[in-house]
ROSELO-185000 format. One record per atom (N, C-alpha, C, O): x, y, z. Coordinates in pm, whole numbers, padded with zeros to 5 digits, always signed. Layout:
XYZ/...
! end
This chain:
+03619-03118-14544/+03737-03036-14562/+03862-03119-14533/+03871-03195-14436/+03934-03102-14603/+04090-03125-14556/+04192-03034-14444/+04166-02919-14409/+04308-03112-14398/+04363-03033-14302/+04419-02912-14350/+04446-02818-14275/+04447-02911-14526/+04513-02800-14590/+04445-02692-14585/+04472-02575-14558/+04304-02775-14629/+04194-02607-14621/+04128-02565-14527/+04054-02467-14538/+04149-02657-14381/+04125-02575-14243/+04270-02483-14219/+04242-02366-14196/+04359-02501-14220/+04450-02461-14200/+04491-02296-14278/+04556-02212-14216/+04437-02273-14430/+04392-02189-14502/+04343-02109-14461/+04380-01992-14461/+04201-02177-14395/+04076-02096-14337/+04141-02023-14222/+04133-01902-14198/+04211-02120-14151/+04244-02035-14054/+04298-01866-14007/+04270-01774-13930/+04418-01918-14144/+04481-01816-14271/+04372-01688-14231/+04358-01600-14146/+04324-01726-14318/+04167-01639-14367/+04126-01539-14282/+04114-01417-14293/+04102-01648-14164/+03999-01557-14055/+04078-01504-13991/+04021-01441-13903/+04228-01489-13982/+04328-01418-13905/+04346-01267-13998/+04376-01152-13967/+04311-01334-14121/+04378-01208-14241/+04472-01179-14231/+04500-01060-14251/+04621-01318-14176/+04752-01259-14155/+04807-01410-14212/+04730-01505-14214/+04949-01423-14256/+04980-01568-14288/+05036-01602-14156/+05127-01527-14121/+05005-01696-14073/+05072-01735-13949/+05145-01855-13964/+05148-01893-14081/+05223-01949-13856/+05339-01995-13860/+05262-02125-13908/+05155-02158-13856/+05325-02197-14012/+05252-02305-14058/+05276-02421-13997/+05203-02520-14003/+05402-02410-13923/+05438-02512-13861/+05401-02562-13751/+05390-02683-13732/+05368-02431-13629/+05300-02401-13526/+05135-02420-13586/+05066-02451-13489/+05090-02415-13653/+04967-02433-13668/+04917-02571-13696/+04805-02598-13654/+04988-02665-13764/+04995-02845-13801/+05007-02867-13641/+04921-02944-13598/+05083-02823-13558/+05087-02858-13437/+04985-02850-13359/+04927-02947-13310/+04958-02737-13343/+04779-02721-13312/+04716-02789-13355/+04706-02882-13275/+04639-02814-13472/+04612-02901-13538/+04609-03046-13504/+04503-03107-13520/+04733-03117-13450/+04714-03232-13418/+04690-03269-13280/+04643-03377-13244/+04729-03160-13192/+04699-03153-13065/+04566-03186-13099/+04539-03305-13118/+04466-03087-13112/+04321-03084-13113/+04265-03186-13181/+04164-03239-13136/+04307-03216-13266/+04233-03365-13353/+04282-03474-13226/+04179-03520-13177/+04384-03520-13169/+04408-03618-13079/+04300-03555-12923/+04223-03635-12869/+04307-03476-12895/+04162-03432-12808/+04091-03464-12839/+04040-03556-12776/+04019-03408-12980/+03870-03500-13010/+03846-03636-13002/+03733-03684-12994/+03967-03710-13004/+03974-03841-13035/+03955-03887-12900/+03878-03984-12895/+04006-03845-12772/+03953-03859-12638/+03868-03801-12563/+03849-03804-12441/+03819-03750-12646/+03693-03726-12546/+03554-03786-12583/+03517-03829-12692/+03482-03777-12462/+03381-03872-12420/+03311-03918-12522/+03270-04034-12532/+03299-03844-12586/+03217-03852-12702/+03259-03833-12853/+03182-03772-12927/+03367-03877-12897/+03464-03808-13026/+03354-03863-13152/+03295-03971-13155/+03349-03754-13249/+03259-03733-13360/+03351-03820-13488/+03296-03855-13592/+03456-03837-13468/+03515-03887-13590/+03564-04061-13542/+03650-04103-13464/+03497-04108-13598/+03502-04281-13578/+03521-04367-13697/+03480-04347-13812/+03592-04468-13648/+03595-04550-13782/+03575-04734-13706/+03612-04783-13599/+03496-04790-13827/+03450-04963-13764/+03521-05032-13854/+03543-05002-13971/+03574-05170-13766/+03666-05223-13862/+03640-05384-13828/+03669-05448-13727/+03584-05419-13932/+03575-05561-13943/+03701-05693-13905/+03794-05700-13986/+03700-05770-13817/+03827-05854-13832/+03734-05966-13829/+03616-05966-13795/+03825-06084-13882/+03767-06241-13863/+03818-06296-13788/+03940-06283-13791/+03748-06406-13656/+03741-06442-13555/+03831-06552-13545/+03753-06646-13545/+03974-06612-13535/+03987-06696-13529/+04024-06819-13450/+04135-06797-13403/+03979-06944-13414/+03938-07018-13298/+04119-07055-13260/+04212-07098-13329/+04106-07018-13138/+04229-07010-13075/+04335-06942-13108/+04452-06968-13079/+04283-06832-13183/+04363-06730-13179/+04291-06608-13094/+04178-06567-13115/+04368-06568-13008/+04307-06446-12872/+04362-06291-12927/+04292-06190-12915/+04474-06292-12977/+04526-06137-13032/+04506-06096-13135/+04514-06162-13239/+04468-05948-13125/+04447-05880-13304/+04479-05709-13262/+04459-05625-13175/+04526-05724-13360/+04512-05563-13352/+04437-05504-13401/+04354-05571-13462/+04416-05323-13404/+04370-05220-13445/+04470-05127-13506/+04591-05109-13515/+04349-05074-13546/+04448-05002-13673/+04531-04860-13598/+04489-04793-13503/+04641-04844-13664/+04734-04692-13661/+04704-04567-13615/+04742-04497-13522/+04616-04556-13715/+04566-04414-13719/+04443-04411-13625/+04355-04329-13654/+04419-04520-13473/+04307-04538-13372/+04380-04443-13303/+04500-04427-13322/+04298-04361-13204/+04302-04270-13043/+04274-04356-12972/+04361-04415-12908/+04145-04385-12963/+04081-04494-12857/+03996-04553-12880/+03886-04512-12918/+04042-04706-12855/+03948-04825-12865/+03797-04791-12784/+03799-04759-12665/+03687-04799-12848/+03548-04724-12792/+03491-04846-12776/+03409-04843-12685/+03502-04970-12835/+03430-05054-12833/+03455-05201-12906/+03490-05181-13023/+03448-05343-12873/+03492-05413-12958/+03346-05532-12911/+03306-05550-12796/+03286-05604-13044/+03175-05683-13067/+03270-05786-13132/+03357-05768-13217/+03216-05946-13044/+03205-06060-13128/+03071-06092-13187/+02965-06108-13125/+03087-06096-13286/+02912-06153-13292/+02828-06033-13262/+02870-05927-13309/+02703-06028-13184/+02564-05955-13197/+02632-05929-13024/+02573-05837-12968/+02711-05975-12962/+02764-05912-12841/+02877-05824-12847/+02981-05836-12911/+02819-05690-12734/+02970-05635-12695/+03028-05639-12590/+02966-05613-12487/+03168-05676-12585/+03251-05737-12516/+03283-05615-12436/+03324-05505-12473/+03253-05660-12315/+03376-05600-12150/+03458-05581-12162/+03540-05672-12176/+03499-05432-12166/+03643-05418-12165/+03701-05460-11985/+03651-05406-11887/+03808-05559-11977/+03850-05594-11871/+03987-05535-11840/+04050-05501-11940/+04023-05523-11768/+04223-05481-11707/+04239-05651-11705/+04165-05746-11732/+04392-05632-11653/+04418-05748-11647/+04449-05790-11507/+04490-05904-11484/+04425-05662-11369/+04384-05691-11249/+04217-05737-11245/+04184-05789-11138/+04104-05722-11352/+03996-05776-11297/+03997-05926-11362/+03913-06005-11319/+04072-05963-11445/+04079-06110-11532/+04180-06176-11375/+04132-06269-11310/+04235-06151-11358/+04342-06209-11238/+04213-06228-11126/+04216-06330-11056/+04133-06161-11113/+04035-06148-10981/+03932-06247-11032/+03872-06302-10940/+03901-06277-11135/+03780-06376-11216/+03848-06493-11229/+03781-06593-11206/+03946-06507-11254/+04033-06667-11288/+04198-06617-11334/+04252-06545-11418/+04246-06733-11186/+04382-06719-11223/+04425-06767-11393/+04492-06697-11469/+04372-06892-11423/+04408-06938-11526/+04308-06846-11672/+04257-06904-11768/+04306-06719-11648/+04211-06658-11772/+04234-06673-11885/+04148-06701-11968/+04430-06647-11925/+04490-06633-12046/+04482-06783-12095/+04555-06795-12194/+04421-06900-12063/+04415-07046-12077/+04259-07063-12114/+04247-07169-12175/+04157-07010-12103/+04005-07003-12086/+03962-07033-12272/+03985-06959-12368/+03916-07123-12270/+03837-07081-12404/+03668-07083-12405/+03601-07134-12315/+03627-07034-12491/+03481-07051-12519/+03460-06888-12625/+03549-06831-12690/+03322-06849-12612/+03266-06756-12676/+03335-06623-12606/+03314-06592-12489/+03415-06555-12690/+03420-06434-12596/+03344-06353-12519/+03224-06372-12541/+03361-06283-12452/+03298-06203-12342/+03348-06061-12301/+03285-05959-12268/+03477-06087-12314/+03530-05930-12304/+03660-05969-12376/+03681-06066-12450/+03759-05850-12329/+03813-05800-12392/+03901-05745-12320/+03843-05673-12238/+04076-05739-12299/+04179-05687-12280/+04238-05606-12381/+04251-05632-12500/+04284-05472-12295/+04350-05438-12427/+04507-05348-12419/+04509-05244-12352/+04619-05389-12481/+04755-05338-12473/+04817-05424-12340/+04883-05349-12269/+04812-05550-12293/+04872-05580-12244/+05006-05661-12281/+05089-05710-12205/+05001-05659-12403/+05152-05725-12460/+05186-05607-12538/+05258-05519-12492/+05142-05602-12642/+05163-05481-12692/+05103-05323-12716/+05049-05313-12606/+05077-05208-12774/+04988-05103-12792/+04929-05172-12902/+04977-05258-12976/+04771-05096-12901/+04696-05130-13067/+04682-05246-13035/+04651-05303-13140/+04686-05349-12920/+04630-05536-12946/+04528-05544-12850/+04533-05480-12746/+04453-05604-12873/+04350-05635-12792/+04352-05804-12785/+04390-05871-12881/+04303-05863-12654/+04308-06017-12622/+04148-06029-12603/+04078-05979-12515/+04110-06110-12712/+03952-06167-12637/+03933-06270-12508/+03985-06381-12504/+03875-06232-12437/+03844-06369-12348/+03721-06406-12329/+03628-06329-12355/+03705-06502-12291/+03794-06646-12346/+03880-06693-12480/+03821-06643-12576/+03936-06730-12503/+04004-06750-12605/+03924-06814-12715/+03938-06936-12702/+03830-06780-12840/+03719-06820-12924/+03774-06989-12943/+03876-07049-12974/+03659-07011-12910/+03680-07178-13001/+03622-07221-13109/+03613-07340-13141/+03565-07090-13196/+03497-07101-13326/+03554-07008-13406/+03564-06896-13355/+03599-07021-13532/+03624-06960-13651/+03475-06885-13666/+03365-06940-13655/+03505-06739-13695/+03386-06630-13737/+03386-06769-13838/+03453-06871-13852/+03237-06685-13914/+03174-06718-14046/+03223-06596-14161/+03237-06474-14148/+03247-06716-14318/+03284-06586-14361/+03161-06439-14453/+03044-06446-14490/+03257-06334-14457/+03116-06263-14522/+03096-06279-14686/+03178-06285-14777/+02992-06281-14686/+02943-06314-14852/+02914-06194-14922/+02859-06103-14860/+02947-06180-15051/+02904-06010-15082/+02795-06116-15235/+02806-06232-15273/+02737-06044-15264/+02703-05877-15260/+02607-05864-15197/+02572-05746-15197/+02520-05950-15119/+02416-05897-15037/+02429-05776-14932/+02540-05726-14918/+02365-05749-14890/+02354-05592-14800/+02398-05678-14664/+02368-05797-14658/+02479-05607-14543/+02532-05651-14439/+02461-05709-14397/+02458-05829-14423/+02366-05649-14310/+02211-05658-14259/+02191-05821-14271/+02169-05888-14170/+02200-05882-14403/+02097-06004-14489/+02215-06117-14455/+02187-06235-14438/+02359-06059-14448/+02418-06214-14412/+02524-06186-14287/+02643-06218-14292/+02464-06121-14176/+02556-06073-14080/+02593-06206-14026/+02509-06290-13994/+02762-06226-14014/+02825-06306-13966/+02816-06323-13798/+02870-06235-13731/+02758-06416-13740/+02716-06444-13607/+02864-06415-13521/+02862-06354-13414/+02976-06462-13573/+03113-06510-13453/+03239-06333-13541/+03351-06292-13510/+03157-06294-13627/+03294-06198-13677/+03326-06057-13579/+03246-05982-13522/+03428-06056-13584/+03447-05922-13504/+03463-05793-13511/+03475-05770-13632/+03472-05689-13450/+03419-05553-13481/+03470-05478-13366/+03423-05481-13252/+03579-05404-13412/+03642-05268-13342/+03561-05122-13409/+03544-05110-13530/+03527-05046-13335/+03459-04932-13354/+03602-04839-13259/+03631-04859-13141/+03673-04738-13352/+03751-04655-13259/+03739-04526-13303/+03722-04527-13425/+03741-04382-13244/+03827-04286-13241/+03971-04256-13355/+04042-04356-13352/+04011-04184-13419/+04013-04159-13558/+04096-03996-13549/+04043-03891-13514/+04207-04011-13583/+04280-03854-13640/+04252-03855-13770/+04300-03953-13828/+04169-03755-13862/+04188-03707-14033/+04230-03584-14032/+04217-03490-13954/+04311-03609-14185/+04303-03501-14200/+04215-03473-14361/+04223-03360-14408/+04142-03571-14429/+04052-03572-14511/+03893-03578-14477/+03849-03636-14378/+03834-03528-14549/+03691-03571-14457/+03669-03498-14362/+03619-03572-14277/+03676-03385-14318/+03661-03343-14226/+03499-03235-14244/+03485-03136-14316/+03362-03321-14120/+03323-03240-14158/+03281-03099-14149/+03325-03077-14037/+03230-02994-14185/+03228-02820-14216/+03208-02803-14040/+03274-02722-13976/+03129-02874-13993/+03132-02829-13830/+03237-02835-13733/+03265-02765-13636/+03292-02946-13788/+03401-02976-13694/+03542-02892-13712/+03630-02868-13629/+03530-02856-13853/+03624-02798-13921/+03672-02654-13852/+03776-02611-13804/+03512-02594-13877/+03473-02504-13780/+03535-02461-13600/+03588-02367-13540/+03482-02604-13573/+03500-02619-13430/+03714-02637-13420/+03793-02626-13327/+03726-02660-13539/+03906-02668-13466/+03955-02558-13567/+04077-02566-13574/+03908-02462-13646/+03953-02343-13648/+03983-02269-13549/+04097-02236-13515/+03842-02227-13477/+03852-02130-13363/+03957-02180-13245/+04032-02105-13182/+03944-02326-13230/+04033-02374-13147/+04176-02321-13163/+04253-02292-13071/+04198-02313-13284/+04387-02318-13362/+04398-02172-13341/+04507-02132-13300/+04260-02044-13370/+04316-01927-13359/+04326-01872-13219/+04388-01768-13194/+04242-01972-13098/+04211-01950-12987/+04382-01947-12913/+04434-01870-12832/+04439-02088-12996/+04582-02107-12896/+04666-02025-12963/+04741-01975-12878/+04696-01981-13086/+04766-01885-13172/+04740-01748-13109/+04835-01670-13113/+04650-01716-13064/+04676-01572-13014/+04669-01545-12858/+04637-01445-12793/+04703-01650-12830/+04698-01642-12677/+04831-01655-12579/+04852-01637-12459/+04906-01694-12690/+05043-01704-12655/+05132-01580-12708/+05121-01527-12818/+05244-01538-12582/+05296-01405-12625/+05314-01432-12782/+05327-01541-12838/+05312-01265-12855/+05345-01284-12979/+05303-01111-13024/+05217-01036-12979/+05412-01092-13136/+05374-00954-13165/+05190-00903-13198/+05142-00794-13167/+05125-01005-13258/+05016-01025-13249/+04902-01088-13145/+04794-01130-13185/+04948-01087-12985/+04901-01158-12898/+04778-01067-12880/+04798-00946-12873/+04661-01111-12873/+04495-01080-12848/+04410-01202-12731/+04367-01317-12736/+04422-01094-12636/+04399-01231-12578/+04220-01208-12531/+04169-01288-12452/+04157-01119-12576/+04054-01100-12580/+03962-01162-12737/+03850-01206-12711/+03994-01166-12856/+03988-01261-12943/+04045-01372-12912/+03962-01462-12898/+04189-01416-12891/+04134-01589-12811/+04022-01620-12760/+03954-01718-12794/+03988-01518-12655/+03897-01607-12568/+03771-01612-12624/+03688-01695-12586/+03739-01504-12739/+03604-01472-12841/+03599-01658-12922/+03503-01731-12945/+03746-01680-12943/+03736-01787-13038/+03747-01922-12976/+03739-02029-13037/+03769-01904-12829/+03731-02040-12729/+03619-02069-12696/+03577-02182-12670/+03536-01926-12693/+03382-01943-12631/+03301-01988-12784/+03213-02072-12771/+03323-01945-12899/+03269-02007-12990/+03298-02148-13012/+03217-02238-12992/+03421-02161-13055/+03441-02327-13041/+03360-02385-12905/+03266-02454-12943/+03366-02381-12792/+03305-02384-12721/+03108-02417-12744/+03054-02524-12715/+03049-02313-12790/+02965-02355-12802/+02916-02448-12936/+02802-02490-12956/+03025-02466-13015/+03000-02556-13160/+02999-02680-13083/+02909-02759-13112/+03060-02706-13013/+03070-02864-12913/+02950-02874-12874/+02854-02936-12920/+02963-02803-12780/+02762-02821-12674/+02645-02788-12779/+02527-02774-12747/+02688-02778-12885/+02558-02735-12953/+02554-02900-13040/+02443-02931-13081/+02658-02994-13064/+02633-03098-13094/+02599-03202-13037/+02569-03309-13088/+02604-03164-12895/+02541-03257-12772/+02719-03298-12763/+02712-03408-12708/+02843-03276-12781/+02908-03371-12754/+03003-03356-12597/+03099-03416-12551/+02924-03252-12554/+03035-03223-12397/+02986-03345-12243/+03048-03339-12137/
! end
């Protein structure tokens, strides 16, 4: 589903036209929730190439939260930059195979590998299947994800009830605050029923 035709639906299941504007708002509230929590269902993996003595890269825009970043067949430690200070003063100077991973300390969206790679990834060859020529040194952000395309029927689901849960719970000539809470405990159980609480 798209955000137009959750937003519709929402429409729908109210059987009233409600504020469209107030409702995109909802809407993004709750999609940036899913995106932090423990377990967020909407992810996206993003290939970068490794390059030797280069330590910074970013991630993409439309990321919530960095979940995970792989050099190679390893995944990298996410570190602060009080536990890199506690491992070696001279860290931001370190090269070799990465190991972990800093992230937003110069800017938002950048991540610093450490050690600083001293090998250029390998590049990828098409058309073989990933699997058959996986690049040993290339790198790999897996993050957390706002859509508003693609969305799928469960989740869609799950941030309807959410949108009519906060829509009628707030004063309003239409305030129900006994259907809110009908449409929190359902959303509610669409979550725990996907294992994701």
């Amino acid at each position: 589903m798209t955000k137009a035709e959750i937003l519709d639906l929402v429409n729908a299941l109210a059987r009233q036209t409600l504020n469209p504007d107030t409702l995109a708002i909802y809407y993004d509230d709750i999609l940036a929730e899913i995106g932090r929590s423990p377990k967020p269902p909407l992810v996206e993996i993003e290939l970068f190439d490794i390059t030797a003595g280069d330590h910074t890269y970013n991630y993409d825009a439309s990321a919530i939260k960095l979940l995970a970043v792989f050099a190679g067949t390893k995944q990298l430690l996410a570190a602060s930059t009080m536990d890199m200070e506690a491992y070696d003063d001279d860290w931001r100077n370190l090269t070799g195979t990465p190991l972990a991973y800093n992230e937003g300390e110069r800017t938002a969206r950048e991540i610093a590998l450490i050690p600083i790679p001293d090998a250029d990834s390998a590049p990828i060859f098409g058309p073989l299947p990933f699997g058959a020529n996986y690049p040993l040194r290339i790198g790999v952000q897996l993050y957390s994800v706002r859509r508003d395309i693609k969305i799928p029927d469960w989740i869609a689901l799950f941030i309807c009830m959410r949108i009519l849960s906060e829509e009628y719970a707030h004063p309003s000539d239409y305030q129900n605050i006994k259907f809110s809470g009908f449409c929190d405990k359902l959303a509610s159980t669409l979550w725990k029923a996907a294992g994701l609480t």
